[in-house]
C-alpha positions as CSV (number, residue, x, y, z in Angstrom):
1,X,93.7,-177.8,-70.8
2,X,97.2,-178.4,-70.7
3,X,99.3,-179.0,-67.2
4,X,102.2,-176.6,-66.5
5,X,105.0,-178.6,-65.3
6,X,107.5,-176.1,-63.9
7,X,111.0,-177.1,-65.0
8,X,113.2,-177.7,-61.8
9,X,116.9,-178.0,-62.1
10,X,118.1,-181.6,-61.7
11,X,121.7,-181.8,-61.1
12,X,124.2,-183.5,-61.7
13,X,126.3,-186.9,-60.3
14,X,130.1,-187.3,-60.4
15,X,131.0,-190.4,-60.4
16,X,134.5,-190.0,-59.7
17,X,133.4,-188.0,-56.3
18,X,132.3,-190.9,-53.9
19,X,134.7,-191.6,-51.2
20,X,135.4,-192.5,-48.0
21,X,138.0,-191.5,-45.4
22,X,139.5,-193.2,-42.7
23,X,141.3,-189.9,-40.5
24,X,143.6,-192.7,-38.5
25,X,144.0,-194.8,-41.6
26,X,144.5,-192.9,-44.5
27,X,146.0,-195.2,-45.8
28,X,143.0,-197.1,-46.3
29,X,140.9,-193.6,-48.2
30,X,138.8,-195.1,-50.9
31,X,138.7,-192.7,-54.5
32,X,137.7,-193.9,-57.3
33,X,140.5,-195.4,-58.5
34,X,140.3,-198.0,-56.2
35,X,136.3,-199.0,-57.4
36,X,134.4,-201.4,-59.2
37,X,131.9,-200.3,-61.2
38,X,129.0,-200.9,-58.1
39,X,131.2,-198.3,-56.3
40,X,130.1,-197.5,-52.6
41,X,127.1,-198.4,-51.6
42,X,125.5,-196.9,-48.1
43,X,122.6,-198.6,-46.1
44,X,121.3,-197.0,-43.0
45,X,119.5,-199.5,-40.3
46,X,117.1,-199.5,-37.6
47,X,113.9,-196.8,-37.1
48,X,114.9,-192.9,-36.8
49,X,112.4,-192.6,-34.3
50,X,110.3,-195.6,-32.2
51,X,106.5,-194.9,-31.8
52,X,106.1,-196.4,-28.8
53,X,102.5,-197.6,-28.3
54,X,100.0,-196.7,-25.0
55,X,96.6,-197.1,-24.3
56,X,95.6,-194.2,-26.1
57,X,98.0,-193.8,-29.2
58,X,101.7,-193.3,-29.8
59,X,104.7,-192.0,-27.6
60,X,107.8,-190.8,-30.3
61,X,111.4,-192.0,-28.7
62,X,113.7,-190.4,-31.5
63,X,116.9,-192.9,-31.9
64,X,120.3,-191.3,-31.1
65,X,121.9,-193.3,-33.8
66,X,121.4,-195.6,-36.7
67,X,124.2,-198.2,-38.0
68,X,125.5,-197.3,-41.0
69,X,127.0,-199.8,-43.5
70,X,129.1,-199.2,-46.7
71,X,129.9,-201.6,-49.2
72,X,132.7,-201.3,-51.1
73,X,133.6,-203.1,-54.3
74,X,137.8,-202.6,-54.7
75,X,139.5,-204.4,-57.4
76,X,141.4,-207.2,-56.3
77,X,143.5,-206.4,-59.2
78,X,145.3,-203.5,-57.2
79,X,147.6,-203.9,-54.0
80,X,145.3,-201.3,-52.5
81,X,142.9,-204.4,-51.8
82,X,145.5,-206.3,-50.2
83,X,146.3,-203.1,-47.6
84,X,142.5,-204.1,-47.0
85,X,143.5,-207.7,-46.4
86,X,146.3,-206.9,-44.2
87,X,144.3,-204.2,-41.9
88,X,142.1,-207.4,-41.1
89,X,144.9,-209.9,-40.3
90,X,145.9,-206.4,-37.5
91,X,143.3,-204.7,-36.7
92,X,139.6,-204.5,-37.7
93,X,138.4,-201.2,-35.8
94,X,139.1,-198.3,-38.0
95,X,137.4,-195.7,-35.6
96,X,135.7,-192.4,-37.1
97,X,135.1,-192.2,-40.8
98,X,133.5,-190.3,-43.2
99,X,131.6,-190.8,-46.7
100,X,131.1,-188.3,-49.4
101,X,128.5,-188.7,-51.8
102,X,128.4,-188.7,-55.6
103,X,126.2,-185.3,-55.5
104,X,127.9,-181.9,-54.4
105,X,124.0,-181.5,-53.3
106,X,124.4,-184.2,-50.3
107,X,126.4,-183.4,-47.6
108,X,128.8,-185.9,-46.3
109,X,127.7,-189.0,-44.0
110,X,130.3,-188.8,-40.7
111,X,130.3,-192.2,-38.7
112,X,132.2,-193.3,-35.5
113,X,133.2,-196.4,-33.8
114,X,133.9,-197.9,-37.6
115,X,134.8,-201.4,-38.1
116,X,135.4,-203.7,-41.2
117,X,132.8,-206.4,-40.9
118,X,133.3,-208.7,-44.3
119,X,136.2,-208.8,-46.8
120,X,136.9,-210.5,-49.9
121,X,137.6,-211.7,-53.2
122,X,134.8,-213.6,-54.2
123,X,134.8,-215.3,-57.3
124,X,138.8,-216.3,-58.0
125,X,138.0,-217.3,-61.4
126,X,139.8,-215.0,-63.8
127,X,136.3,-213.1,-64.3
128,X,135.7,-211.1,-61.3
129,X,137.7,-208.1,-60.2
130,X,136.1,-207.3,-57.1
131,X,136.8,-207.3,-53.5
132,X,133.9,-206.6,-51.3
133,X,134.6,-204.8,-48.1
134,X,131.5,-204.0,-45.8
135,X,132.2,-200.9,-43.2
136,X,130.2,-200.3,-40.3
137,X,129.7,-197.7,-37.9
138,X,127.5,-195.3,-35.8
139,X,126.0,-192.5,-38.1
140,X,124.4,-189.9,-34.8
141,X,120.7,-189.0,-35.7
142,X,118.4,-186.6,-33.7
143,X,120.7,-184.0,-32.4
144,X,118.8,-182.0,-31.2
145,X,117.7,-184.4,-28.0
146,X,121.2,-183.5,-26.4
147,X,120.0,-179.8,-26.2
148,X,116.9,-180.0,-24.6
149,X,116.9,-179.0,-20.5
């Protein structure tokens, strides 16, 4: 007997859609113009919610944030990585910021309290045109906790 697979519509990515936006820096807005081919990559750390244990099983603490990091690979062949380089030598808080995805699907990723925590060329051999810049921040989880009595 043959299994029915029912077709589901897939999508689509845009690859020229992924950025992120700095609202006291704009300067500093990354498009795709500005991107390596490994583009923006976005890691989200720690549990969502602890289990904490008892003597008889589990009691849930849902987190009120998790740290959100984005990687960014700029090329160092544009002055737009040295604006990077220079916000560094000032300043390395950038405050709120916010990441959109390469899916119209997935709705935007909205951080606070960003900071730059690694920048660089890397390899400075004629070969390499990127300059890694890692982003972190507070991305607010659980929401709902602030509207319980």
């Amino acid at each position: 007997m043959p299994i029915f697979t029912p077709q589901v519509a897939l999508g689509t990515l845009n690859r020229a859609r992924g950025t992120v936006l700095f609202p006291d820096f704009p300067e500093l807005n990354i498009t795709a113009p500005f991107l390596g081919t490994e583009g923006i990559n976005v890691t989200l750390d720690g549990p969502v919610t602890d289990n904490l244990d008892t003597m008889t099983g589990l009691v849930p603490s849902p987190a009120i944030y998790q740290r959100i990091t984005v990687e960014v690979e700029l090329l160092k062949s544009q002055s737009f990585s040295d604006l990077w380089k220079q916000q560094i030598e000032l300043l390395s808080y950038l405050g709120n910021f916010t990441v959109i995805t390469d899916a119209d699907t997935l709705s935007n990723y909205e951080a606070s309290n960003g900071s730059i925590i690694q920048a660089g060329p890397g390899r400075i051999n004629g070969k390499s045109v990127q300059f890694m810049v890692s982003i972190q921040g507070a991305y607010s989880i659980n929401a709902a906790l602030f509207n319980q009595a």
